[in-house]
C-alpha positions as a printed NumPy array, in Angstrom:
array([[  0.   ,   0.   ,   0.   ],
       [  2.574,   2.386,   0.747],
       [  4.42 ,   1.625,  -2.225],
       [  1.384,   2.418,  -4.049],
       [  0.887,   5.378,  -2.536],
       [  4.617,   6.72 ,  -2.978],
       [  3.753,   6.224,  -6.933],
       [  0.477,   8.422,  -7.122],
       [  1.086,  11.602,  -9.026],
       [  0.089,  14.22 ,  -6.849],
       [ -2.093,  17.429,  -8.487],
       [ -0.072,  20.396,  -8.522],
       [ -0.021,  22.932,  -6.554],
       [  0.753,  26.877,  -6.175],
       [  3.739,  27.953,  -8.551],
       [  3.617,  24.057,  -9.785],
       [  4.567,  22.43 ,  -6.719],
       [  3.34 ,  19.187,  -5.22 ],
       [  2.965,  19.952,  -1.697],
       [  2.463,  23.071,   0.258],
       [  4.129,  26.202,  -0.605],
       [  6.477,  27.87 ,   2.35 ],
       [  6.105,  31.443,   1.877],
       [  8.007,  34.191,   4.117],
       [  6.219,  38.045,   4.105],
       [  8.892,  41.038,   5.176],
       [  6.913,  44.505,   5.839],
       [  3.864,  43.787,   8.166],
       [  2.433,  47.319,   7.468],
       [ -1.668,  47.316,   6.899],
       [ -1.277,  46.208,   3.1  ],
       [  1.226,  42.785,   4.049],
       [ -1.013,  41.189,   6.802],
       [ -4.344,  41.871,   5.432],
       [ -3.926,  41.544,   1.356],
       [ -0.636,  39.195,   1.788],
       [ -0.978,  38.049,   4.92 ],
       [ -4.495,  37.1  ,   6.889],
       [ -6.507,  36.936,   3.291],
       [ -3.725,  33.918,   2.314],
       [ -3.827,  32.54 ,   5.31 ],
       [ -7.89 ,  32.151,   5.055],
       [ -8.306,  31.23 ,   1.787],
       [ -4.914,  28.725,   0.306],
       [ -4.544,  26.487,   3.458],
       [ -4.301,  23.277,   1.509],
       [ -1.664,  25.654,  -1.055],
       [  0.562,  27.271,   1.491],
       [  1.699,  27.933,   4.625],
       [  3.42 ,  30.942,   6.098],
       [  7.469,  30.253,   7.694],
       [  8.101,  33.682,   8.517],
       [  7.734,  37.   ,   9.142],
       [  9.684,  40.043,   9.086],
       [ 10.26 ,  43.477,  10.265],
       [ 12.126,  46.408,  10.793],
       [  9.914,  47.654,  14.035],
       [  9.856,  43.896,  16.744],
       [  6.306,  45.544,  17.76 ],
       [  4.323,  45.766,  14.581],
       [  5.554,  42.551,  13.355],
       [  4.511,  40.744,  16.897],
       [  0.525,  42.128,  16.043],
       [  1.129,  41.179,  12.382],
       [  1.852,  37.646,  13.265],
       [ -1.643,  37.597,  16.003],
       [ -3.67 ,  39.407,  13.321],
       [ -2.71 ,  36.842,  11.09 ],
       [ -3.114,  33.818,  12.927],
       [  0.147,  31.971,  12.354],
       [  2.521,  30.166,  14.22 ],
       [  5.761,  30.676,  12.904],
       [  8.842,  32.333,  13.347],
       [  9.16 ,  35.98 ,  13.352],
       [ 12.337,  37.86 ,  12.285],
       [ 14.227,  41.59 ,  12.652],
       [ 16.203,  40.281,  10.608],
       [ 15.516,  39.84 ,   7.418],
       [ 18.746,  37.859,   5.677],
       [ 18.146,  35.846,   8.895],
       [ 14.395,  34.673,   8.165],
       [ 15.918,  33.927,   4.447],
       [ 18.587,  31.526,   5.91 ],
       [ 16.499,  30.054,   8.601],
       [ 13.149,  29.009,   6.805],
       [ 14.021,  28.371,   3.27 ],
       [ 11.337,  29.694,   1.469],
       [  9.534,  29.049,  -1.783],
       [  8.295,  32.739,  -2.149],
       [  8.987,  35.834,  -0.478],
       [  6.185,  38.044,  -0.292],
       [  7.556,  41.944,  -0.229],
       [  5.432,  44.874,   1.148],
       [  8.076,  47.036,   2.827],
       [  8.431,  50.676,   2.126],
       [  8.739,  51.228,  -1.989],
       [ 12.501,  52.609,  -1.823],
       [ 13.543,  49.494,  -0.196],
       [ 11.759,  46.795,  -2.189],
       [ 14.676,  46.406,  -4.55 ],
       [ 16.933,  44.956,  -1.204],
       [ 14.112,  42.455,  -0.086],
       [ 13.627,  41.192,  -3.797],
       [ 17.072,  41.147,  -5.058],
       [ 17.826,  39.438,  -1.48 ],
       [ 15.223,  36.877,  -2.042],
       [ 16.122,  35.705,  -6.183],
       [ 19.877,  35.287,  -4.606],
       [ 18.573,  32.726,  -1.826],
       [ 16.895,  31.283,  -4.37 ],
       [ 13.302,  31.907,  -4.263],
       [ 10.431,  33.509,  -6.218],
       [  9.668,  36.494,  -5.269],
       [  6.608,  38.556,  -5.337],
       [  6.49 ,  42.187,  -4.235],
       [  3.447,  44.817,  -4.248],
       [  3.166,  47.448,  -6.076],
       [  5.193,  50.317,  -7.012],
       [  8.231,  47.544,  -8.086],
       [ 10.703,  50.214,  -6.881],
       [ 11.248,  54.203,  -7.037],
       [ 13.923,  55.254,  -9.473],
       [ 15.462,  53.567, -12.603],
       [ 18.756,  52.539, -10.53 ],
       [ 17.053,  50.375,  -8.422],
       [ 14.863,  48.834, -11.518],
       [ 18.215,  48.159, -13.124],
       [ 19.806,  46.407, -10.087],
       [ 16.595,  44.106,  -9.956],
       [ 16.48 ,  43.491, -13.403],
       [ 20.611,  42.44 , -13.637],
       [ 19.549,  40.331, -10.264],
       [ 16.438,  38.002, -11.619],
       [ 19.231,  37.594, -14.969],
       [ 21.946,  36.363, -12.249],
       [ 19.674,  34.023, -10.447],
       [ 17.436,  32.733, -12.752],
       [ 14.025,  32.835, -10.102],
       [ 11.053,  34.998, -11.341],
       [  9.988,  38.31 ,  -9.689],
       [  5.924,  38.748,  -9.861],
       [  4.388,  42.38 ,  -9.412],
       [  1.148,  42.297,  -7.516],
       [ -0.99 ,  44.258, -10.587],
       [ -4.423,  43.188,  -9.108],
       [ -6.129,  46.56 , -10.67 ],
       [ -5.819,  44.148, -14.198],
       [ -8.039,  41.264, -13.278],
       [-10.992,  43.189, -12.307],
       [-14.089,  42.376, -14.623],
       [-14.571,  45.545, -15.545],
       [-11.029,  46.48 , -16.607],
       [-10.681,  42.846, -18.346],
       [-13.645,  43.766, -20.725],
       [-12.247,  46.874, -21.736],
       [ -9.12 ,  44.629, -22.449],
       [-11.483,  42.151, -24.086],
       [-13.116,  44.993, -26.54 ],
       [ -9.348,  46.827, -27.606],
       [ -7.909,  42.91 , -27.881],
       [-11.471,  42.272, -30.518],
       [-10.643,  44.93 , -32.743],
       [-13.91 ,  46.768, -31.486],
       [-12.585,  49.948, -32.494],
       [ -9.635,  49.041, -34.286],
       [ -6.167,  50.534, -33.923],
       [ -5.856,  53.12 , -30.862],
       [ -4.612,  56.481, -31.624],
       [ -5.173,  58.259, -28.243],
       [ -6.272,  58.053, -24.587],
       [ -7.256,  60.723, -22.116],
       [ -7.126,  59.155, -18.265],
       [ -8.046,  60.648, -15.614],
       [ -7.684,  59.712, -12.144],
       [ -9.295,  61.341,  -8.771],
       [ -8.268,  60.983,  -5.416],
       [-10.553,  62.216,  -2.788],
       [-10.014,  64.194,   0.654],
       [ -9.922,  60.914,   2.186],
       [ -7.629,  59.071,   0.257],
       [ -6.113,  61.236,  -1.249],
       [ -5.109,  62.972,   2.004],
       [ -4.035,  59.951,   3.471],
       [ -1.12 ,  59.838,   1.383],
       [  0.185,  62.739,   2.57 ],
       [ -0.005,  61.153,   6.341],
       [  2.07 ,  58.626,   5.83 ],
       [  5.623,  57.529,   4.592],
       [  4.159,  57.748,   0.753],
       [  4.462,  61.887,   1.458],
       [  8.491,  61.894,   1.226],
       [  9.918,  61.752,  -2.03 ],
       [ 12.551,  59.708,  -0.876],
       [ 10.472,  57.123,   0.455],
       [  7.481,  56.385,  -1.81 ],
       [  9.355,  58.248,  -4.834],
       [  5.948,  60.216,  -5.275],
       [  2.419,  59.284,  -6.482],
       [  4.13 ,  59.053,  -9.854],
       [  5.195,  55.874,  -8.454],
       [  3.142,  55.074,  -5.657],
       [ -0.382,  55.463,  -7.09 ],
       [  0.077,  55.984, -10.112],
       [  2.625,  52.929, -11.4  ],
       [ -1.29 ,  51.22 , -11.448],
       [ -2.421,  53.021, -13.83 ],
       [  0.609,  53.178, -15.853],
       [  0.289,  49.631, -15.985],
       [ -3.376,  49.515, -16.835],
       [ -2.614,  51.464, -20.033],
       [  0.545,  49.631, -20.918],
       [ -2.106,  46.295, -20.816],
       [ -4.658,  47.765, -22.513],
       [ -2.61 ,  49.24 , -25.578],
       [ -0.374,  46.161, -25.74 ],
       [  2.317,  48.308, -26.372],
       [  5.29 ,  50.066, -24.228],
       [  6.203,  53.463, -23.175],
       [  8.596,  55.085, -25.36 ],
       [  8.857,  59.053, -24.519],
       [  6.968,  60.855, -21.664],
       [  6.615,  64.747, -21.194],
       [  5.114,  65.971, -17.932],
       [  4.167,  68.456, -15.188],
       [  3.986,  68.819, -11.646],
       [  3.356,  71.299,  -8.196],
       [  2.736,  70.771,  -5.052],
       [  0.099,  73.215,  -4.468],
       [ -2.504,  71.812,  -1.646],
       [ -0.124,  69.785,   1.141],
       [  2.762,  70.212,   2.756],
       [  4.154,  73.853,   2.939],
       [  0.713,  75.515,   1.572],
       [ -1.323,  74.697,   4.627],
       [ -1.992,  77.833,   7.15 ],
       [ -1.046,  75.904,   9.939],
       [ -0.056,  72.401,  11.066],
       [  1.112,  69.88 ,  13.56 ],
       [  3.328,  66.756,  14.45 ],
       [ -0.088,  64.696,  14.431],
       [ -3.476,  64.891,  14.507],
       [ -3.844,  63.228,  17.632],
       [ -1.877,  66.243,  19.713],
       [ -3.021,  69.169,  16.922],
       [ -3.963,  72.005,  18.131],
       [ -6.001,  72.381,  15.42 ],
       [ -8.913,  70.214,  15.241],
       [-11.54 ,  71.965,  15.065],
       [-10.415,  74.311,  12.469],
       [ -8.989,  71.967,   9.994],
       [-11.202,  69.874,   7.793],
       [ -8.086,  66.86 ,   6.998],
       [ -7.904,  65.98 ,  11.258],
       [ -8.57 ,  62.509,  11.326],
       [ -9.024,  60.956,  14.79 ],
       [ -7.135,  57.67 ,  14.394],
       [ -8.149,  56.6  ,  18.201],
       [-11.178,  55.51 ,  16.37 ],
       [ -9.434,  52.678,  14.972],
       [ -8.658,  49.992,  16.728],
       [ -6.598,  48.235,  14.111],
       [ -4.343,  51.246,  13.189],
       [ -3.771,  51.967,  16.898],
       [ -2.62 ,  48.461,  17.618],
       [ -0.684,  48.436,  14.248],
       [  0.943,  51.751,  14.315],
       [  0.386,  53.724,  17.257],
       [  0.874,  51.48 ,  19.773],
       [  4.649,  50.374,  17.9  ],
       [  5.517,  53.878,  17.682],
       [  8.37 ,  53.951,  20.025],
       [ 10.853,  50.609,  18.127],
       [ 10.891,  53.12 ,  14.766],
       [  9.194,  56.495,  15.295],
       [  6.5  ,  55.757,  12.575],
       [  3.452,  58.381,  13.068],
       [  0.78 ,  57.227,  11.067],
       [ -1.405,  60.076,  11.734],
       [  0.863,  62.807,  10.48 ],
       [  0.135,  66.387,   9.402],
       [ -0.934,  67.033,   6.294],
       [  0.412,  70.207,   5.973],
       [  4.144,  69.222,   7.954],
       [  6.912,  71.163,   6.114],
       [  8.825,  67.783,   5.028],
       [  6.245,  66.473,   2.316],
       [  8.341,  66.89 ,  -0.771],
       [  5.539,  65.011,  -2.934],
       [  3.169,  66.637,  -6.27 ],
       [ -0.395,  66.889,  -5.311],
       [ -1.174,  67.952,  -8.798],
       [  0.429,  66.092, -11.905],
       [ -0.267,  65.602, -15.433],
       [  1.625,  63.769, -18.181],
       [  1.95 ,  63.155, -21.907],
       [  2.988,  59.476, -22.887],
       [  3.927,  58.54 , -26.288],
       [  4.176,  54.706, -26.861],
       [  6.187,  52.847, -29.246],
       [  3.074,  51.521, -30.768],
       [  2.511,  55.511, -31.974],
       [ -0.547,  55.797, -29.391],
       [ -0.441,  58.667, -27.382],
       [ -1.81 ,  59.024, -23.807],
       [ -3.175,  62.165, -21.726],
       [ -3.044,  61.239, -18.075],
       [ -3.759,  63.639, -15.081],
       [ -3.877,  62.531, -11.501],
       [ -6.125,  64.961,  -8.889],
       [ -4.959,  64.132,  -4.929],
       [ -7.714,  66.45 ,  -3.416],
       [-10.613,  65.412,  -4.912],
       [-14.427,  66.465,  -3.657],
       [-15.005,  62.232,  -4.813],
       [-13.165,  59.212,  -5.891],
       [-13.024,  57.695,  -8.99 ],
       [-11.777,  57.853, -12.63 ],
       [-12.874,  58.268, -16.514],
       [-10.949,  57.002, -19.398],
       [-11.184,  57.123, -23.305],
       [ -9.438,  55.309, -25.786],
       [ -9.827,  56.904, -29.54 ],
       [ -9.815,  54.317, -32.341],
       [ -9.913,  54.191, -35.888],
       [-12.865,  52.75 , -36.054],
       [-14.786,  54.251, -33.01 ],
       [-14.119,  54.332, -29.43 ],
       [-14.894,  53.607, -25.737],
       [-15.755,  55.401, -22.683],
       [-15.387,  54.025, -19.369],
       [-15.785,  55.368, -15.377],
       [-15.952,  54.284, -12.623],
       [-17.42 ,  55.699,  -9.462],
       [-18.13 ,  59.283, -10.907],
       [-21.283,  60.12 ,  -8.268],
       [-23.474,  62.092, -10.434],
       [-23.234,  59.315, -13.203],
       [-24.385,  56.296, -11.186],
       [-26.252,  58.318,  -8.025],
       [-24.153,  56.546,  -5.748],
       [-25.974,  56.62 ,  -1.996],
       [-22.23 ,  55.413,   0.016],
       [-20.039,  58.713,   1.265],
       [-16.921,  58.801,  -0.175],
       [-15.108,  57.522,   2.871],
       [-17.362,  54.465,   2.945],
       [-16.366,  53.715,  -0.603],
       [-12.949,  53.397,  -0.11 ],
       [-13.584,  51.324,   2.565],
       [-15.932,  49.051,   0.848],
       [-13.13 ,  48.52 ,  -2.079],
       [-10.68 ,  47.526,   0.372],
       [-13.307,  44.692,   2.059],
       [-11.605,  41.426,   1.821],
       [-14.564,  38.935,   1.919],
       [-16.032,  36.16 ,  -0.154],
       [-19.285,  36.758,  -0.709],
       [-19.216,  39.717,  -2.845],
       [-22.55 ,  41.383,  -4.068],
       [-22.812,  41.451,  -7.858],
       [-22.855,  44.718,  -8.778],
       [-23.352,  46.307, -12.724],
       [-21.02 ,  49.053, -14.031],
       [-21.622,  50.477, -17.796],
       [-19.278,  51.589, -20.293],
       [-19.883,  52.889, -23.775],
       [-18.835,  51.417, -27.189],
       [-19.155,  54.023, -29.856],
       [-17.94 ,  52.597, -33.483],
       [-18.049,  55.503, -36.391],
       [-21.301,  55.716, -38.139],
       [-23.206,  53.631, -35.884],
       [-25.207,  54.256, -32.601],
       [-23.363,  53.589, -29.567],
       [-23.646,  50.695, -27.694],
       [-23.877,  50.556, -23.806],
       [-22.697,  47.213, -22.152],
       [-23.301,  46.606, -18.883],
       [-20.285,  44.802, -17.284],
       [-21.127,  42.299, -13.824],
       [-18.52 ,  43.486, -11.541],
       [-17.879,  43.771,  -7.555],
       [-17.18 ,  46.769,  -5.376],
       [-14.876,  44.883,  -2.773],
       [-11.311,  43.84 ,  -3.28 ],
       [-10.383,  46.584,  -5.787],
       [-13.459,  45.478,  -7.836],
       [-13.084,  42.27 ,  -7.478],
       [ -9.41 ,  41.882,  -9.184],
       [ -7.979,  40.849,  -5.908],
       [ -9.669,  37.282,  -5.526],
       [ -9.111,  36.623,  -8.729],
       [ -4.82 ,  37.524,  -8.63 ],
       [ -4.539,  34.898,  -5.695],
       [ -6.55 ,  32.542,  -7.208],
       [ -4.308,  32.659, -10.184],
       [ -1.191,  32.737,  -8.023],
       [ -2.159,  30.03 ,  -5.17 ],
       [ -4.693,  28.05 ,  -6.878],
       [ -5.042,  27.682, -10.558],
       [ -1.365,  29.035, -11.563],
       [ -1.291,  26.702, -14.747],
       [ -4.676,  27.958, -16.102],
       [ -4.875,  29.781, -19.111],
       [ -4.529,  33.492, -18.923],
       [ -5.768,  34.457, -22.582],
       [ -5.87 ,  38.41 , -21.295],
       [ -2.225,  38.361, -20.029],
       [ -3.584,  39.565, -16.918],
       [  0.056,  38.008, -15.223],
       [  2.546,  41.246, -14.383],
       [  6.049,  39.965, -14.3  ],
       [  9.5  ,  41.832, -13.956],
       [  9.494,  43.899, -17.202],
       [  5.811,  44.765, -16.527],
       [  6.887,  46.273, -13.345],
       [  9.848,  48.328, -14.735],
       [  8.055,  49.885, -17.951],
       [  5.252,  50.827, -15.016],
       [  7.451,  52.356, -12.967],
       [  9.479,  54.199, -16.05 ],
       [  7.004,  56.281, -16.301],
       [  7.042,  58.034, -13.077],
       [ 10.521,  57.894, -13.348],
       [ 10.827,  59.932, -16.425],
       [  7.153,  61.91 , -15.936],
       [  9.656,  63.462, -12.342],
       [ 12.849,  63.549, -14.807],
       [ 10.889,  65.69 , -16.93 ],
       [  9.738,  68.19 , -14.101],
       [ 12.588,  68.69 , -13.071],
       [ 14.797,  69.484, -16.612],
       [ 11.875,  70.64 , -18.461],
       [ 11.59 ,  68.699, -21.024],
       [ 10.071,  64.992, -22.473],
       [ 12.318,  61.926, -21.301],
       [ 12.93 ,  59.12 , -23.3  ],
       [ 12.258,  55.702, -21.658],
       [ 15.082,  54.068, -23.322],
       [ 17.587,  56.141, -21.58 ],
       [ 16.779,  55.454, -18.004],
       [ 17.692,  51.118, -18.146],
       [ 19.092,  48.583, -20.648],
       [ 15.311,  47.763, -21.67 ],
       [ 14.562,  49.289, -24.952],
       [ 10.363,  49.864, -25.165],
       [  8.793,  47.556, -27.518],
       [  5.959,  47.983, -30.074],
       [  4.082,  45.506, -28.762],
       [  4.773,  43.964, -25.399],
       [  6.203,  41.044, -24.326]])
């Protein structure tokens, strides 16, 4: 019997392995022990298991591992975690400007590595990373879950068709609301030399998004940026909002006492790192835009209009792609185009949810070909877990890794760079006045179409 049983084939598992897979997460911040941490946990415990954590600050990483429910080791260390547990995959959701040493650590151990979004914050770094996955031969994955959303896969589905034929131009626009937008400008992301700016941050999505949807790769960017609204311009500030003496006259306070998570997380760990989640909006040391607007020319001959807003009255975004043959409109969570009853705080916090049971929701877009009525399709689609693209990358990664992917919705290491590029060259370009080619900034030369 047990020689039997040693000669059953056994089905394969996450990243093609036959048992389970030992994964190690560094950076237990918010985004690593929900998205990467508790949600795996939950959902793949027949495809993984976690062998360790790490962090910088012996406090946070202590909650991360009880919020998380695991039993393994934890780790200041991170080099020390590596050569301890042996891991299949390390999971990386440190701050951006370090993400390059946990991934370029992890392909020389020997693993896989995945990292969250932005893949790093200046071409330098991208170059290191992409010399490093060359040396070692592992694979780097960028965690792009914006790209398996329904909605944003049928807008794939309708450029891939031909629907409007070849794209000439796109005008993008992305809005960031008081809430959201604010909060980046609490936090780490605020410092240039931490987060490398929204042009990184926030917007390396969206770069991506448009990169996937025209199939094709940057080639020359040409851009502008202020910071107008944070920071400096404020008429008075603080070292928090906790201790402000400003509460009552400033409309960005935010009482984080209210939330029990973030105080455990962040306020309570203060002291091992001096973190302050709840900083000023207005503290002299954000050295971020608030405003910023960009020009992208791509290889293909497409060219892109793209504008990101951080201060927002609401949240959402609009996008048009111009054919030859027609073209589409698409939005998402514009209030006085759906008569939306949630708040805008609520909202965001709704397409953060990590649960299961999702509600089916319906979101329109418009398909316009020339000489023809327009066409509106209504596209089945979720509010929670970034509209539903977050399920569906871990089910992909942990559970059905050898399915087909006939959208390409897989980001890998050159994904992650030409994303990134972008920024990179959009804050080149602010600064010299002038466009910035992409080819100039790392060995990879932008390609027509992508690959």
């Amino acid at each position: 019997m047990l020689a039997a049983g040693s000669a059953v084939s056994l089905p394969a598992n996450a990243f093609g392995l036959r048992r389970k897979l030992r994964v190690t997460l560094v950076g237990t911040g918010i985004r690593g022990i929900s998205f990467w941490g508790r949600r795996l946990v939950e959902q793949y415990p027949d495809q993984l298991e976690f062998v360790g954590l790490s962090d910088i600050n012996p406090g946070r990483l202590q909650y991360g591992k009880e919020y998380m429910k695991v039993n393994c080791p934890t780790f200041v260390s991170f080099e020390e975690m590596l050569r301890e547990t042996k891991p299949d995959l390390v999971i990386v959701c440190t701050t951006d400007s370090s993400h390059h040493e946990q991934i370029i650590g992890g392909l020389a151990a020997g693993c896989d590595v995945l990292t969250e979004k932005p893949l790093t914050t200046d071409e330098v770094k991208a170059q290191a990373i992409l010399d490093a996955e060359r040396q070692y031969g592992k694979k780097l994955i960028v965690g792009f879950n914006y790209r398996w959303s329904p909605y944003m896969t049928k807008i794939k589905e309708l450029i891939m068709n031909g629907e409007i034929g070849e794209i000439t131009s796109v005008d993008f626009n992305w809005y960031l609301n008081v809430h959201h937008g604010a909060s980046y400008f609490r936090r780490w992301h605020g410092l240039m030399d931490k987060g490398g700016s929204l042009w990184i941050h926030k917007a390396t999505h969206h770069f991506d998004l448009l990169n996937w949807w025209l199939d094709s790769e940057p080639d020359e960017v040409f851009a502008y940026g202020a910071l107008e609204h944070y920071g400096k311009n404020g008429a008075f500030r603080g070292a928090n909002c906790r201790s402000c003496t400003y509460k009552k006259e400033c409309n960005y306070y935010w009482d984080i006492t209210k939330d029990s998570h973030a105080m455990n997380l962040y306020v309570a760990n203060e002291a091992h790192d001096g973190y302050v989640r709840d900083g000023c909006v207005y503290r002299n040391e954000i050295d971020i835009y608030d405003k910023m607007s960009a020009q992208i020319k791509y290889a293909n001959g497409a060219i892109a209009n793209y504008s990101l807003t951080t201060y927002s009255p609401f949240e959402g975004w609009r996008i048009a792609f111009n054919g030859q043959k027609g073209r589409i409109e698409a939005w998402l969570d514009i209030p006085w185009m759906k008569n939306d009853s949630l708040d805008q705080e609520s909202l965001h916090a709704a397409e953060m949810q990590q649960v299961e049971n999702v509600d089916v929701i319906h979101e329109p877009l418009v398909l316009y070909k020339n000489w023809q009525d327009y066409q509106i399709i209504q596209v089945a689609s979720e509010r929670a877990g970034h509209g539903g693209g977050d399920r569906r990358l871990h089910d992909k990664l942990f559970k059905q890794s050898e399915a087909p992917d006939p959208y390409g919705h897989s980001a890998g290491l050159r994904d992650g760079v030409m994303s990134i590029l972008i920024g990179v060259a959009a804050r080149r370009s602010i600064e010299q006045g002038g466009p910035v080619k992409i080819g100039s900034l790392t060995d990879l030369k932008p390609k027509v179409k992508r690959g």
